[in-house]
C-alpha positions as CSV (number, residue, x, y, z in Angstrom):
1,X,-140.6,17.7,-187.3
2,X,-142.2,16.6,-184.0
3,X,-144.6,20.2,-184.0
4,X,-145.5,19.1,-187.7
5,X,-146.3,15.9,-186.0
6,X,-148.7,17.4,-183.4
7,X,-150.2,19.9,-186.1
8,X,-151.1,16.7,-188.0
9,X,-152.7,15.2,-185.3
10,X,-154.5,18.3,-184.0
11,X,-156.2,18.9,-187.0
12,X,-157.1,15.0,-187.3
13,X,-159.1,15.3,-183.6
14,X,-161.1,18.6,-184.9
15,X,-164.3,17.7,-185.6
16,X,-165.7,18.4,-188.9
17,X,-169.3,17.8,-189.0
18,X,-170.0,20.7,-186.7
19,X,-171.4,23.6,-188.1
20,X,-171.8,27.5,-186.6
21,X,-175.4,28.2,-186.2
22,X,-176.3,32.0,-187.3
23,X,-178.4,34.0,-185.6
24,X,-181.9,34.3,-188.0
25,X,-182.2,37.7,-189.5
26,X,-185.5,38.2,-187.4
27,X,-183.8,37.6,-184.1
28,X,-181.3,40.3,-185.2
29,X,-183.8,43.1,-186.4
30,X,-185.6,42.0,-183.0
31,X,-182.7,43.0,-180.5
32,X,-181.3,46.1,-183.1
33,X,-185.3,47.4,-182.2
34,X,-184.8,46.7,-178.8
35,X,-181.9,48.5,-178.2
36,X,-181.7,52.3,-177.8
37,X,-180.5,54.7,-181.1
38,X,-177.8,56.8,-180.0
39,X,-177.3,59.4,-182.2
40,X,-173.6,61.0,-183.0
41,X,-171.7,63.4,-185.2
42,X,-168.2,63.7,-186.8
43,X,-167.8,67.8,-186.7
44,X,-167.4,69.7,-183.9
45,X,-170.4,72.4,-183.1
46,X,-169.6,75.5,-185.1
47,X,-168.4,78.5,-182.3
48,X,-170.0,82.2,-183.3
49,X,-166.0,83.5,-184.2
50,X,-166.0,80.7,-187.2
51,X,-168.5,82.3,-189.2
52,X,-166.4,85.3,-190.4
53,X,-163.8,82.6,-191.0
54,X,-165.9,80.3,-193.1
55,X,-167.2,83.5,-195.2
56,X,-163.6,84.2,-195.8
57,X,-163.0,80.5,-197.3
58,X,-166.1,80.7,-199.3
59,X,-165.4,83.7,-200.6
60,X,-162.0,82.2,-202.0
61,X,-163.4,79.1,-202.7
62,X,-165.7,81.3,-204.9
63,X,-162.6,83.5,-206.7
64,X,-160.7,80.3,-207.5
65,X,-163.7,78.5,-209.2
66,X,-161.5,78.6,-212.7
67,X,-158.3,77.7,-211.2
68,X,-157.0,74.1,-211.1
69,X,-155.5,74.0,-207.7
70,X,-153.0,70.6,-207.5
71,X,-150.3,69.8,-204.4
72,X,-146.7,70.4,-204.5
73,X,-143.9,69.2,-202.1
74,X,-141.2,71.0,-200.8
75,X,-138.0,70.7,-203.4
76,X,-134.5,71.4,-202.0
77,X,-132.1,74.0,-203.8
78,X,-129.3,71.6,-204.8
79,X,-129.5,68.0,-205.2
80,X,-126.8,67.7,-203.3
81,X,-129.2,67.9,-200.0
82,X,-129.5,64.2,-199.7
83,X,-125.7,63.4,-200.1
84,X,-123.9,63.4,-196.4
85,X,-121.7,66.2,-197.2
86,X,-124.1,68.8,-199.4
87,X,-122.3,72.2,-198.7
88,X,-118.8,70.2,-199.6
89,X,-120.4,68.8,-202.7
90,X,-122.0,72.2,-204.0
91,X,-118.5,73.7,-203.6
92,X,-116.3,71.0,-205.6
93,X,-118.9,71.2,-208.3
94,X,-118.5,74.8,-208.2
95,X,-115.0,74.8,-209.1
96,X,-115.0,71.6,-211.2
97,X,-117.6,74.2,-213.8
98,X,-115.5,77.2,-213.0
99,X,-111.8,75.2,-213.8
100,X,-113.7,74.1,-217.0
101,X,-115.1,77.1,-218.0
102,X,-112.1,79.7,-217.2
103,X,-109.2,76.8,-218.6
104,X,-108.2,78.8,-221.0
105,X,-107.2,81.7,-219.3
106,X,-103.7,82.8,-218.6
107,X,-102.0,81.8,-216.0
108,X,-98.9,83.0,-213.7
109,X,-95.9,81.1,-212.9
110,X,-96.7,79.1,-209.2
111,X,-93.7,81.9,-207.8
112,X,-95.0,85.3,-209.2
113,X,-98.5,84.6,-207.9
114,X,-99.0,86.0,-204.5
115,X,-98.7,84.1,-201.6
116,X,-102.7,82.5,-200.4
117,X,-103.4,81.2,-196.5
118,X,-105.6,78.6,-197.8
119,X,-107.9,76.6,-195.4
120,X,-106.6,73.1,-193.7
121,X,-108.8,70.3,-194.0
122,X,-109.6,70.6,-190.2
123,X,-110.0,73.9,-190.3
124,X,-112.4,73.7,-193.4
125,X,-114.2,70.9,-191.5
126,X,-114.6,73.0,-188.2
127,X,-115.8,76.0,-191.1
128,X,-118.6,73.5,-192.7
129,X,-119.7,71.2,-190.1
130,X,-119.0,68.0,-192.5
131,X,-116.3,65.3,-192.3
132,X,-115.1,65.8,-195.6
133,X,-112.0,63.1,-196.4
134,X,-108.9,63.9,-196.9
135,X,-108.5,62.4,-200.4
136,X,-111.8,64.9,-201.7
137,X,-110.3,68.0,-200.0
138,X,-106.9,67.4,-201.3
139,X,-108.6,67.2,-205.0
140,X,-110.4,70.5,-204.5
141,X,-108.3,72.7,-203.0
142,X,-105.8,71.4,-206.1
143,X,-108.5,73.4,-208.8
144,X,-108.2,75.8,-206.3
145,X,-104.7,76.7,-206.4
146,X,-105.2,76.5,-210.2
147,X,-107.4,78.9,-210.1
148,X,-106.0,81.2,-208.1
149,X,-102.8,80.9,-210.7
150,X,-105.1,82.9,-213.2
151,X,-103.6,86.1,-213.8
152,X,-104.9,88.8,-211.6
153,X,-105.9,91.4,-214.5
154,X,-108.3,89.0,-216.2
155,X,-109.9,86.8,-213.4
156,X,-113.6,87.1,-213.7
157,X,-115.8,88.1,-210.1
158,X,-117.0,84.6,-210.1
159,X,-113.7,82.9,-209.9
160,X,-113.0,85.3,-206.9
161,X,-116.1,84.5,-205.3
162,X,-115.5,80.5,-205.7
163,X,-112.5,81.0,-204.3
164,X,-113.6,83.0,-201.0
165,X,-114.8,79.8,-198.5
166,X,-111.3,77.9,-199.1
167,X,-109.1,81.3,-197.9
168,X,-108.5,82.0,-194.0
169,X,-109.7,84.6,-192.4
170,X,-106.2,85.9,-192.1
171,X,-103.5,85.7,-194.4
172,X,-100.1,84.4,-192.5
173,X,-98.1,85.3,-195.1
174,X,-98.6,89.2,-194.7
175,X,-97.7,89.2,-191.1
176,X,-93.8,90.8,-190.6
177,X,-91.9,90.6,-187.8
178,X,-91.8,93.6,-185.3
179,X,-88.2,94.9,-185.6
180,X,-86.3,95.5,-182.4
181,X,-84.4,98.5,-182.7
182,X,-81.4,99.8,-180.6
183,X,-81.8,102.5,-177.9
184,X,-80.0,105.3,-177.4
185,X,-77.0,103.6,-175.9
186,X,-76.4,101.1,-178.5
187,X,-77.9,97.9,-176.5
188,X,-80.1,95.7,-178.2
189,X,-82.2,93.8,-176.4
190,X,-83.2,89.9,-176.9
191,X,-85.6,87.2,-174.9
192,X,-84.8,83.4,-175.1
193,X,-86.8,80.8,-173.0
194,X,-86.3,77.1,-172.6
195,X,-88.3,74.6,-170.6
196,X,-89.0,76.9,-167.4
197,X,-86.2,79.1,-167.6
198,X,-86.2,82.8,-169.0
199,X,-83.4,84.8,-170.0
200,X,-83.3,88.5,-170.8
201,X,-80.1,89.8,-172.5
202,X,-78.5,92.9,-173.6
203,X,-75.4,93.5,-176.2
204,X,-73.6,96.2,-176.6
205,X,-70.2,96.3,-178.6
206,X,-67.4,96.4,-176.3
207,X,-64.2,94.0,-175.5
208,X,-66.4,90.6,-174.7
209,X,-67.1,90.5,-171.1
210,X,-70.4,89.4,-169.6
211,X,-72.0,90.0,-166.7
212,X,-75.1,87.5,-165.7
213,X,-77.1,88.6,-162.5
214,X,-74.6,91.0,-161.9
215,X,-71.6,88.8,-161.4
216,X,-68.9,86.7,-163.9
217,X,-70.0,83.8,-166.0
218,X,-67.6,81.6,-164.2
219,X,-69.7,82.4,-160.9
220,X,-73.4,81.8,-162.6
221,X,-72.3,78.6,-164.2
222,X,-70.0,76.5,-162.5
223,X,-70.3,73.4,-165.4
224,X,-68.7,74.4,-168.4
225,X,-70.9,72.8,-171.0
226,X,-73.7,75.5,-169.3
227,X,-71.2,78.5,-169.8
228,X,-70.4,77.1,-173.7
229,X,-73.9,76.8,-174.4
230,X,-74.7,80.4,-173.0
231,X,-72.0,82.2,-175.3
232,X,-72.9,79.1,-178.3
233,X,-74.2,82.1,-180.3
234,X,-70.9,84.3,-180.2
235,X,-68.8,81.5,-180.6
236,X,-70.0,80.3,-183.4
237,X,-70.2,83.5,-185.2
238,X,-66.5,85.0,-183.8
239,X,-68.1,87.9,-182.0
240,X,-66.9,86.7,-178.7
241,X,-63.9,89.4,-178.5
242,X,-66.4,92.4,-180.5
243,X,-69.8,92.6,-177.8
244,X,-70.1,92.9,-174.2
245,X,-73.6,90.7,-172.7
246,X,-75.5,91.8,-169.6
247,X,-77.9,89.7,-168.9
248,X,-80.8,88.5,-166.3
249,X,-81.8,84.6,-166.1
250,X,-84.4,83.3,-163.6
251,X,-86.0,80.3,-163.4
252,X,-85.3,76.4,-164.1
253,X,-82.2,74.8,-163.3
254,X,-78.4,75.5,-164.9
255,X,-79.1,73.7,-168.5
256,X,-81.8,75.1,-168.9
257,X,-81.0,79.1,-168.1
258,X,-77.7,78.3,-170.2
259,X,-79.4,77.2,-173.2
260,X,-82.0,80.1,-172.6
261,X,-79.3,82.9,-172.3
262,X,-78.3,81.6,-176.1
263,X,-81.3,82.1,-177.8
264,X,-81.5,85.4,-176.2
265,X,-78.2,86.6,-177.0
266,X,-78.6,85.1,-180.8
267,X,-81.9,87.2,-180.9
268,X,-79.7,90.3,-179.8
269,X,-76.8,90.1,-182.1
270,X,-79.0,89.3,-185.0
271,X,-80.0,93.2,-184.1
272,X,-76.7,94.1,-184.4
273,X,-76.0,92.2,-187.6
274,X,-79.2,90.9,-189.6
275,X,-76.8,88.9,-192.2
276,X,-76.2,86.8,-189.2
277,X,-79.4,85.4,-188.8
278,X,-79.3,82.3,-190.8
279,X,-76.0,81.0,-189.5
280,X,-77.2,81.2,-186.1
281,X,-80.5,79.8,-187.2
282,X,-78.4,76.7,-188.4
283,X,-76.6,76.3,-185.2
284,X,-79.8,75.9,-183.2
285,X,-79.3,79.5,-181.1
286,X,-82.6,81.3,-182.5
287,X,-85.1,77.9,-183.1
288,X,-87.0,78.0,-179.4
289,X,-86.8,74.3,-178.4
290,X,-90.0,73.7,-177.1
291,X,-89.0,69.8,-175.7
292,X,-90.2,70.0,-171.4
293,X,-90.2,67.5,-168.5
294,X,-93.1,65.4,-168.9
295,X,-95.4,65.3,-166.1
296,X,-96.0,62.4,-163.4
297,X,-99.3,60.1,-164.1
298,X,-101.0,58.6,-161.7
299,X,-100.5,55.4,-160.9
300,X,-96.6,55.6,-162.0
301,X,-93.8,56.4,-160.5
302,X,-92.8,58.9,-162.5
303,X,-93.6,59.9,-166.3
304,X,-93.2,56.7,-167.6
305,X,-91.9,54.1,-165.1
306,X,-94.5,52.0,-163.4
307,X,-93.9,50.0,-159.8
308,X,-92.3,46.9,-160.1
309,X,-95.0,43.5,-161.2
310,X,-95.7,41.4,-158.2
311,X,-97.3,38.1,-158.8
312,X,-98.7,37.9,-155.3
């Protein structure tokens, strides 16, 4: 309100008789006289190489004469250029046309159609370049799998092709395990590691006795809950009486070359005996438990434990 006030009075104090005195038009064609002409131009002297460069652009000036020339802009492909994810877009509209066009198709049964490695969202993000969400992906790799349910014999090239940028590179469900066979002295041979301990063991059917670094599992283990966790696999199977174990263990401390020694001797007895392999998969002896010491941090004590607080 008070610079309203001022304005007020400011315009009150200016003076409003005075009047701006023009120059006369004389006095101004006087001093433009006076002064000296400079003369200028807007293009550039013409070098001797642009002549055979303006002939050329006459000449096609000339040719076109009938032609109605008018400008066009650059027009992306898909309209999907301006959205933030165009590639994603062009691909879910691509299988949205496809899922409508091929719907009535025959399909397999989800179990007789072969297995697929299809694309994680992360790994179809790192693939694209676009954050694509989770609740978008999940939609289209669902027409995907519907697709891919179309019987073999009658899915059409284009289907295939739409389907191509959701597979992986490779397909995990193709890979089979290497078998381990047995040599020529009937010893199968298994590997089991936990934490920092690695164990290397060999069966071989015989009356049960076991050898670890060359000497009596009562000498390498002295705790028995490390020499029951070594023979857990045999145990819980009732071979302990049918296989004799040689084995190797470096590494770690007791538990952990104990609980080591079982995986490998599980993964050797499974040799053996295949049918074996899911009851020693459900007592823990082949699943590698990959659980380790967590490392110091700076600033603590130890993993997790800080120093005590001290006021002052």
């Amino acid at each position: 309100m008070s610079s309203l006030r001022y304005g007020i009075r400011c315009l009150r104090a200016f003076p409003t008789s005075t009047t701006k005195k023009w120059p006369s038009l004389a006095g101004s064609t006087q001093s433009k006289k006076s002064a000296p002409k400079r003369a200028f131009a807007t293009t550039t002297p013409r070098r001797q190489g642009d002549d055979a460069l303006m002939d050329a652009l006459n000449s096609m000036g000339s040719e076109s004469e009938g032609l109605i020339t008018t400008y066009a802009r650059p027009m992306p492909v898909s309209p999907s250029y301006f959205s933030r994810l165009p590639q994603f877009n062009d691909s879910f509209v691509h299988v949205q046309e496809l899922s409508r066009k091929y719907a009535r198709l025959p399909t397999l049964h989800p179990s007789q159609v072969e297995r697929v490695a299809w694309k994680t969202k992360d790994q179809y993000r790192l693939a694209i370049g676009e954050h694509v969400k989770a609740r978008d992906y999940a939609a289209c790799i669902a027409l995907v799998k519907r697709l891919n349910q179309i019987h073999p014999d009658l899915m059409p090239e284009d289907v295939k092709a739409g389907l191509q940028p959701f597979k992986r590179d490779l397909n995990i469900w193709l890979n089979r395990p290497r078998p381990i066979p047995i040599d020529k002295f009937g010893r199968s041979h298994g590997v089991g590691k936990r934490k920092s301990s690695v164990a290397r063991a060999w069966l071989v059917e015989g009356t049960g006795e076991v050898l670890i670094n060359g000497k009596p599992i009562s000498d390498a283990f002295g705790r028995i809950h490390d020499r029951e966790s070594a023979l857990w696999g045999l145990k819980s199977t009732d071979r302990l009486d049918k296989y004799n174990v040689w084995a190797l263990v470096g590494g770690g401390g007791s538990t952990g070359q104990a609980e080591a020694l079982a995986m490998a001797i599980a993964k050797a007895l499974v040799v053996h005996e295949p049918p074996l392999k899911t009851p020693l998969r459900r007592a823990g002896c082949i699943t590698r438990d990959p659980r380790t010491v967590e490392r110091k941090k700076a600033g603590h004590l130890k993993a997790r434990k800080s120093p005590a607080w001290v006021k002052r």
